[in-house]
N, C-alpha and C positions, 0 to 999 in steps of 0.2 A: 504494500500500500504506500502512496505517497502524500505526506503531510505537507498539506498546504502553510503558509506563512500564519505564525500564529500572532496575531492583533488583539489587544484586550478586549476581553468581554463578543470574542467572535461567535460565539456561540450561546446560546441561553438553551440549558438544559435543568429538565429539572427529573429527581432521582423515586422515584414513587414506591415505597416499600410496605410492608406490613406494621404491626404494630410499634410504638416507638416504647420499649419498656423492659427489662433486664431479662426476658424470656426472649429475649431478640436481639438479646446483647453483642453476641457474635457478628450476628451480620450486621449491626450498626456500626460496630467497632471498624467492620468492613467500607462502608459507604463513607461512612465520617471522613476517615483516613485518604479514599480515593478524591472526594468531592474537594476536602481540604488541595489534594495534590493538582487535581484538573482547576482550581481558580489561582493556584500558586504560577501555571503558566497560559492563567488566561481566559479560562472557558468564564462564564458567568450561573453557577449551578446554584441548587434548591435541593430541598427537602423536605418534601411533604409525605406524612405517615400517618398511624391511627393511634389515637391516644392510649395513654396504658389499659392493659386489663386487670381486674380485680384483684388476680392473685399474682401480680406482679408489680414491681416499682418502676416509677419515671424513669428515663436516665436522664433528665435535664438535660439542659441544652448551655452548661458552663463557659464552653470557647464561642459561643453567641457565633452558630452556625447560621445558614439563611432556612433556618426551621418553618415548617407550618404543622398543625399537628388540626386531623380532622375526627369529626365522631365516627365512630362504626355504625351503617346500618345495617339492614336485615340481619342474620347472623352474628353475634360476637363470634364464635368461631370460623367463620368465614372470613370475617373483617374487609367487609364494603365500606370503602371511605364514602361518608356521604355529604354532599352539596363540593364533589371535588369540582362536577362545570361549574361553581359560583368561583373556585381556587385562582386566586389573581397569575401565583406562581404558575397553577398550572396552564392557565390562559395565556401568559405569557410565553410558554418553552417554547422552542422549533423543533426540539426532540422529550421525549418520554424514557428512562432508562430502568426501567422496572427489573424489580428484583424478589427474583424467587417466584415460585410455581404454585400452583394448585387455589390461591388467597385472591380476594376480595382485588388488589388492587391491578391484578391482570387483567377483568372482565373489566373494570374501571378504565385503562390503557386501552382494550380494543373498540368499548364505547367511543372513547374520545377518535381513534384511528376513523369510527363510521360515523361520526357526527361534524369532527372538525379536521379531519384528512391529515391528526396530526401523525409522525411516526412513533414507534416506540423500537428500542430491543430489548429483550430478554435475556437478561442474567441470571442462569442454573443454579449457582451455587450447592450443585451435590445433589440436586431434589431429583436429578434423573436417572442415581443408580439402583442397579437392582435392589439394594437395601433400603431405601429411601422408598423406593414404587412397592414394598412389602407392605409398610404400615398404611391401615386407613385405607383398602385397595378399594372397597364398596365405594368410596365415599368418591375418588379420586375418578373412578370408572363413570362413576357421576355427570361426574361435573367435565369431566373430557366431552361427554356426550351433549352436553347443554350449548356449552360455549370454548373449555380448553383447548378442545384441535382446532379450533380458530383460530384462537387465539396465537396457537402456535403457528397456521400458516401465514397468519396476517402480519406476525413477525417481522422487521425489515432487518434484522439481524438477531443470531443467537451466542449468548458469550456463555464463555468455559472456562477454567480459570484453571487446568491443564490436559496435558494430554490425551491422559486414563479420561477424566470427564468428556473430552470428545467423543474419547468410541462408546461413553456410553449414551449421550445426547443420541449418537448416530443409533445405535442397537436400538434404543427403547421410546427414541422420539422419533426417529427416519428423518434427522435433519443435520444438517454440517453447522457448525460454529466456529467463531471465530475465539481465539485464546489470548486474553488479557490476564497475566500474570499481577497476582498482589503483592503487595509492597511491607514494609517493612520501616516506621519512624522511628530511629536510634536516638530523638531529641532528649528523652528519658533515659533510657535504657544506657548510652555511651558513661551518663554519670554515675548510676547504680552498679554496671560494670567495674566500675573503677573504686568502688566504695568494696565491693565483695568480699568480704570475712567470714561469713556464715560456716561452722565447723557441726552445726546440726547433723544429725544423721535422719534424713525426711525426706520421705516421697511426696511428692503433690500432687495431686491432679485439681485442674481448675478449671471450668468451663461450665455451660449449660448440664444439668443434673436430670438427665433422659435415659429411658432403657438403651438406645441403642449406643450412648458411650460407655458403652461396657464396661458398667461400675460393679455391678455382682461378678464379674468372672475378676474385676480388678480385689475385690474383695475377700473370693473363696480362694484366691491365688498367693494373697497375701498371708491368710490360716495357714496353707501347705508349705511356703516360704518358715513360715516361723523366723524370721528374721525381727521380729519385734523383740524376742528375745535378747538379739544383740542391740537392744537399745535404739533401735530403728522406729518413726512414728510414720501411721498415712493420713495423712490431711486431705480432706475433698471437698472444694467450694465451689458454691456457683447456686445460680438462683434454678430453681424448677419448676415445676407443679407438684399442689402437696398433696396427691392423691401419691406419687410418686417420691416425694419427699421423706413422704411416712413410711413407703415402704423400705427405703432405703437404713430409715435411721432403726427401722425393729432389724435389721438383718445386722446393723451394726453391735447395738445392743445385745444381741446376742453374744456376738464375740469380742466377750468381756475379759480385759486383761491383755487386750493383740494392738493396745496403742492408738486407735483409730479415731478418728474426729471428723466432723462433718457440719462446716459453715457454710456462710452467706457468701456473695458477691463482693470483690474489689473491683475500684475501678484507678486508671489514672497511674501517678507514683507508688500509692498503697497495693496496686496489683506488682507491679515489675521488682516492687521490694520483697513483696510472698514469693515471686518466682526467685530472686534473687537469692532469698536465703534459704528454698531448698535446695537437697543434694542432687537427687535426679526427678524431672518432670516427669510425667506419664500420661499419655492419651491413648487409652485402648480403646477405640472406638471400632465401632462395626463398621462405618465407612463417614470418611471425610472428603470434601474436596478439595480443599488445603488444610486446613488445621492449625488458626493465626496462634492461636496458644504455641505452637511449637515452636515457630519462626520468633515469639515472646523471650521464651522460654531460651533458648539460645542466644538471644542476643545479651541478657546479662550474663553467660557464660555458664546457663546450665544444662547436663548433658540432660538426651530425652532417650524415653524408651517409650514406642509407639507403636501401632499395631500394623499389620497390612492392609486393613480396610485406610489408611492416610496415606499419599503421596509422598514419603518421605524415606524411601529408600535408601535415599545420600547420605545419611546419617551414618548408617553403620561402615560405606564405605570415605567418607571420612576421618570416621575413628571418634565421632560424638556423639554417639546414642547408640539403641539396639530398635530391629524392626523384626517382630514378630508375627506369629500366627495365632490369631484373637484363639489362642487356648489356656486351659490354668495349666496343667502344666510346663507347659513350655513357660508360662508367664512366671512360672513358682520359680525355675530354673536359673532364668534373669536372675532375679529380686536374690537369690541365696548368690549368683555372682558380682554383682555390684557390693554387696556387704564385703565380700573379700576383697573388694580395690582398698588400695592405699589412699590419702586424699591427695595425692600427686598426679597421680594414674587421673584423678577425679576432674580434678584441677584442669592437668593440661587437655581433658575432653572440652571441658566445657571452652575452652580458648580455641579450639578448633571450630566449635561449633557457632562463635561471636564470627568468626571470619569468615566461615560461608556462609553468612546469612548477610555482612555487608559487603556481600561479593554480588550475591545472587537476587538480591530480594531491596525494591527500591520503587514506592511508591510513584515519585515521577516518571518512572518509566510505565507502569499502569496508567498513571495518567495520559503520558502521549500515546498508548496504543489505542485506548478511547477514543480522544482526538482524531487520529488518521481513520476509524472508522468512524464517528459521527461523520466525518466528511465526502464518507463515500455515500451518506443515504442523502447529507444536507446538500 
């Protein structure tokens, strides 16, 4: 693709997502970071979302984003932004850049595509792997049939965020996309780096609190390990749903005596400081499309251990993490060899792992690749 000359404010794009609220933390954390990078060389973007839901928190809007926040209609679970044709912002764009699958503000995008011929694309973020199409399939079968595979043809572009997610876009949607790679803000992270003391012996996992980050098999993995014993704790944060919540903390309870703990959400310095001062991070998830905790998670210089449903194979050929097969015991097997590292061994992983991530990983360049595709539809 070739990018045209970029002029301030050449483009008015505005970012249309799901709910704005700590159950959506991930991918806000997402758009925030991109939207920030695309006005840093130019574009002029927005953000219009759906206010929180009940059993979740605001994430405010502290770095005074160009935010809009609308009500949900029909469905809370569907989450239909509503009175979005009154949306100044979204009256305004020359493009639509919706994000994520299956939700309210897709049918919201292809309304506007038949009403005001405006464009939009789609951005997957992971919702097209076979794991993802597992949950909720009645529901999802649904709504494809109503109005989704419109939605999906009427498409003027479809984004992936890497390669595996391509072939799965292509498998299980029958469409090509195009691959805009995320990025990585060291503004934090360079300082906390450089502050690193932490001699804790802790595992972390931190992110959204869902069956499919496979926190039970990260759990019963942990029993088999017995590495609690050697003075080893697992800490697990992140906000959920508390039907899900609940079940998480009786399974904990139970295994009384194995160290384990289980909070709320950080956000900001107070997140990169928890990553900071564990030993090793962990994302065992059943499937991710990138996994920003991990790219987090490395860049103040801690090693990761992740599963094979994440794109993050680099790791272990680096020498900064391990990449597994989401089983316990394979997962037990790790966890008993990290307690045998020395904190050198520990050490110089995680400095491996700072450097390929400011090698590889660079929000601005998400940004221009955005760019040279809004400019192929505008």
């Amino acid at each position: 693709l070739v990018c045209k000359k970029v002029t301030r404010f050449m483009y008015k794009i505005v970012h249309l997502m799901p709910y704005w609220d700590t159950g959506s933390a991930g991918l806000a954390e997402v758009v925030r970071e991109l939207t920030k990078a695309q006005t840093q060389i130019g574009l002029d973007v927005s953000i219009v979302a759906l206010e929180p839901r009940k059993e979740f928190k605001s994430l405010g809007n502290s770095e005074n984003f160009n935010l809009e926040l609308l009500q949900p209609k029909l469905s809370k679970r569907f989450g239909f932004p509503g009175n979005f044709f009154r949306s100044k912002k979204i009256h305004e764009a020359q493009l639509v850049h919706v994000h994520g699958l299956w939700m309210g503000n897709t049918l919201a995008a292809l309304l506007l595509k038949k009403r005001q011929k405006k464009p939009y694309v789609c951005h997957v973020h992971g919702m097209a792997s076979d794991n993802s199409l597992s949950y909720s399939p009645l529901k999802k079968k649904i709504v494809s049939k109503i109005f989704h595979n419109l939605f999906l043809k009427e498409s003027d572009a479809v984004i992936a965020t890497n390669h595996t997610e391509r072939e799965a876009i292509l498998k299980n949607l029958k469409l090509g996309s195009q691959i805009i790679n995320l990025g990585h803000d060291d503004t934090i992270s360079q300082k906390i780096f450089k502050q690193k003391t932490s001699k804790n012996r802790t595992l972390l996992y931190f992110g959204r609190l869902h069956q499919k980050k496979g926190l039970q098999l990260l759990i019963n993995a942990w029993e088999q390990a017995q590495i609690y014993k050697l003075g080893w704790n697992l800490k697990i944060l992140g906000p959920g749903e508390r039907s899900y919540v609940n079940e998480l903390t009786q399974q904990i309870n139970s295994k009384t005596g194995q160290n384990i703990s289980l909070g709320g959400p950080l956000y900001g310095s107070a997140k990169y400081l928890e990553l900071a001062s564990a030993t090793f991070y962990i994302l065992p998830s059943e499937n991710e499309s990138f996994g920003l905790t991990i790219a987090e998670a490395l860049s103040v210089g801690t090693p990761v251990i992740c599963s094979k449903g994440t794109p993050w194979s680099v790791v272990e050929k680096v020498g900064c993490g391990f990449w597994f097969d989401p089983n316990e015991q394979k997962l037990a097997i790790i966890l008993q060899h990290i307690a045998a590292l020395n904190r050198k061994d520990i050490t110089d992983m995680g400095k491996r792992g700072r450097a390929l991530i400011l090698e590889d990983n660079n929000w601005k360049q998400s940004a221009t690749q955005s760019l040279e595709l809004y400019g192929t539809i505008l």
